[in-house]
C-alpha angles and dihedrals in degrees: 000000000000093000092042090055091050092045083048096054089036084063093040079051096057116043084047085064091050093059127113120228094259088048088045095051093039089058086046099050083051090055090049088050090057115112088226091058086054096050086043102049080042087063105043099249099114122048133171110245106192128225107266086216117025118118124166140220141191108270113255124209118228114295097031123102117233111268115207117233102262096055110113096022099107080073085059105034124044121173098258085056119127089223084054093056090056096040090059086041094055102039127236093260095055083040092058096032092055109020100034119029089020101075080139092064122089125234088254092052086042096063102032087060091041083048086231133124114262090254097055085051094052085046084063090042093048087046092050089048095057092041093046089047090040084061102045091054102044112107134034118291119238134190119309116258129263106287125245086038125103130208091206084170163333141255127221139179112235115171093351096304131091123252134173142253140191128211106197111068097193093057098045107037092108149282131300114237121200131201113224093194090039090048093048092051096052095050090050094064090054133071112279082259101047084046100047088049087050094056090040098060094045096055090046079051092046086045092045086047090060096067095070092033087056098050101041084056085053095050098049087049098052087045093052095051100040104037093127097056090045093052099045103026092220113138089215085066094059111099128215113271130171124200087245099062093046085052094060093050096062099035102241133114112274081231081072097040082046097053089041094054094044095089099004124120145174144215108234125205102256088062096261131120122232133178109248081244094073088066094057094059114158133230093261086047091055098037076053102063091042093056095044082053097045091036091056097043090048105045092154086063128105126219082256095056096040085054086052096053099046093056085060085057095044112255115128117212129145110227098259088065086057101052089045094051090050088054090050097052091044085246111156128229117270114306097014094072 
């Protein structure tokens, strides 16, 4: 019974992995409709932790660079505003702390912590809705994407570093926390039903939570390894990653960074699209794209002297791997390339 209820929450596990951002937030709005999340978040035992660094951005097609979310607001907002007035009354930090990063919080919390009148608070919210649909509609349109891939998110350059951004609100809004003692107490004080159904549906929330803390973890760590790639867009600069690897530093199995790469992709900063498992190339991948360079720009070179010169450039392969790596990429012998 023990082994059957694993392999059950392995497979939850899974095809949660496999789910796009609009399938993912559309799980999640069915668990906050639930009646138990209701009763949970009532009595203080589930609460909404935001992201520290998450930050969004409209969704680009391919070909467009990322626009942060401010951009274009200067169309909408001018200093004499209403909405101006309040923004320099509240502070960037509460703005950001409540309307930004608390979708959790409710229009009532939000004033009384901004210290303005609830309708001061829905006239920020109403602001923040026509800049947010104002970004995703500029530009032209173009065809849908492939189906069974999924852009999760996009990377920018900020200050000359990457960062990320994420382009669904509802499924990166943050991460539910949930208070065991909190939780126990408040199943105590039910019948032993009521109860069981209560701590059932926490620990299926605290499961569904895993998939976007998972691959947040992924992400960061992709952006950490590959950050000069990310910044200069050269391919030279990408170094060589294996799922594996990426699995230990975050601490999960490489099955999970597996499934989560599978149909995943990314907006890079350049405005082009590419799958997460791009930026997990391995050494051969990457000794690959050097040679298929080198191989095009020195057609009078044999498999022997292009051997020879990789090795100058640091990339070590006997001449049989040479050989093998040409026939692979359709490349011809010297002189027929």
């Amino acid at each position: 019974m023990r082994q059957r209820g694993a392999l059950a929450g392995r497979l939850h596990l899974a095809r949660l992995l496999s789910l796009d951002d609009d399938a993912y937030a559309a799980e999640m709005r069915g668990l906050e409709a639930d009646p138990s999340f209701a009763r949970l978040k009532a009595c203080g035992v589930l609460t909404l932790a935001p992201f520290s660094k998450a930050a969004f951005a409209a969704r680009r097609f391919p070909g467009w660079r990322l626009a942060e979310p401010a951009e274009g607001a200067g169309e909408l907002l001018d200093a004499a505003s209403a909405e101006s007035v309040l923004l320099r009354r509240i502070g960037q930090e509460r703005f950001r702390e409540c309307f930004l990063e608390g979708s959790g919080l409710s229009r009532r919390e939000k004033a009384r912590r901004c210290g303005v009148s609830e309708a001061e608070s829905a006239r920020l919210e109403d602001f923040l809705t026509r800049l947010w649909v104002r970004e995703e509609l500029a530009g032209p349109a173009s065809a849908a994407p492939a189906t069974g891939v999924s852009v999760v998110a996009g990377f920018v350059v900020a200050d000359g570093r990457p960062a990320l951004r994420f382009f669904t609100r509802e499924a990166w809004k943050g991460r539910w926390r949930i208070d065991e003692r909190g939780l126990a107490a408040a199943a105590a004080a039910l019948p032993a039903a009521d109860a069981e159904t209560l701590r059932r549906f926490a620990a299926r929330l605290t499961h569904t939570d895993k998939r976007k803390a998972t691959l947040l973890k992924v992400l960061e760590s992709l952006l950490e390894a590959q950050k000069g790639f990310l910044v200069s867009g050269d391919p030279a600069d990408l170094v060589p990653l294996t799922q594996r690897s990426v699995a230990a530093a975050i601490g999960s199995d490489p099955s999970v960074v597996n499934r989560l790469a599978a149909n995943k992709a990314v907006a890079l900063p350049w405005g082009t699209e590419a799958p997460l498992k791009a930026l997990m190339p391995s050494a051969k991948d990457l000794a690959k794209v050097v040679f298929a360079e080198l191989a095009a720009a020195r057609p009078e070179l044999s498999d022997s002297e292009l051997c020879l010169l990789l090795r100058e450039r640091g990339v070590a392969l006997s001449r049989r791997s040479v050989t093998q790596y040409r026939a692979e990429l359709g490349l011809g012998r010297r002189g027929s390339r």
